[in-house]
C-alpha positions as CSV (number, residue, x, y, z in Angstrom):
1,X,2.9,-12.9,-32.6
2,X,4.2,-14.3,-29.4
3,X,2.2,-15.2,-26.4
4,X,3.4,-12.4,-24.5
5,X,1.8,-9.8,-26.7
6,X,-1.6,-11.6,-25.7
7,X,-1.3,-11.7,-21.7
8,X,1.5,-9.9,-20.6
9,X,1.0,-11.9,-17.2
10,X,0.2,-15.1,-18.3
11,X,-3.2,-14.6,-16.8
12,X,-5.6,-15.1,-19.4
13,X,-4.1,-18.8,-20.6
14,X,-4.4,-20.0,-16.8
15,X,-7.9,-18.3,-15.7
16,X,-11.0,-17.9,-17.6
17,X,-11.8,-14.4,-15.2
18,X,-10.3,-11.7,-13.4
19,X,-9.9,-11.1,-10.3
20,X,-13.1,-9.1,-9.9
21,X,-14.8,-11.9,-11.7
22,X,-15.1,-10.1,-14.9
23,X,-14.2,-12.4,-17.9
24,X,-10.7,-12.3,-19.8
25,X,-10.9,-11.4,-23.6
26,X,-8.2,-11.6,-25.8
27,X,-8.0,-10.2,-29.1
28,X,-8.6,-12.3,-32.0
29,X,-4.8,-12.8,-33.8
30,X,-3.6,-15.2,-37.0
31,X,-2.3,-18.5,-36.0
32,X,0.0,-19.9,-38.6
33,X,-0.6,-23.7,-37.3
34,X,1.8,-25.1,-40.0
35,X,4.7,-22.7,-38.2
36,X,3.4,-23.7,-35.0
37,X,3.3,-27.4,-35.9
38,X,7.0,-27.1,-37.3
39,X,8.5,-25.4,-34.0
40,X,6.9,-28.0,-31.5
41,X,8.1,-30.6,-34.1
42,X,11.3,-29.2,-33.7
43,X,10.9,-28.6,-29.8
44,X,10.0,-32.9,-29.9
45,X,13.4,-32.9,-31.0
46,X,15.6,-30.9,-29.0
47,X,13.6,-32.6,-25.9
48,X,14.5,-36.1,-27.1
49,X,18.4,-35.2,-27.9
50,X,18.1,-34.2,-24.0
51,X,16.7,-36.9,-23.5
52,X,18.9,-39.2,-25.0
53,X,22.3,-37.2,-23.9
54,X,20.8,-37.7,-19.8
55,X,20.6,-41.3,-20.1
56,X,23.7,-41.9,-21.6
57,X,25.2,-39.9,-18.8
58,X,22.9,-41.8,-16.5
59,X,24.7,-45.1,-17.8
60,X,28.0,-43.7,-17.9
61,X,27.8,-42.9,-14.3
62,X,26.4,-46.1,-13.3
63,X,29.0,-47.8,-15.6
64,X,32.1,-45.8,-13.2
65,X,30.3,-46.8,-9.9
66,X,30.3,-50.4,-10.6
């Protein structure tokens, strides 16, 4: 199930009330943590790839320039 399903607005996983001051329920759902686990495993690895690929640009660019 995907996060927007739960809060369409993205309210309810930034503030614990409405605006009224009523408090936000969410339904309880099924969280596969292994799945989730994987995913941000491979989400760690995209990031780092990125992060690798800027700083060899960075050093490229500093390698032209001097």
């Amino acid at each position: 199930m995907a996060f927007h399903e739960w809060d369409k607005h993205g309210d309810a996983f930034r503030y614990g009330t409405q605006r009224n001051g009523s408090p936000i329920i969410l339904r309880d759902y099924f969280i596969d943590l292994e799945q989730l686990r994987d995913v941000m495993e491979g989400f760690e690895n995209f990031l780092s790839g990125v992060d690798g690929a800027l700083d060899a640009a960075q050093s490229e660019d500093r390698g032209m320039s001097a």
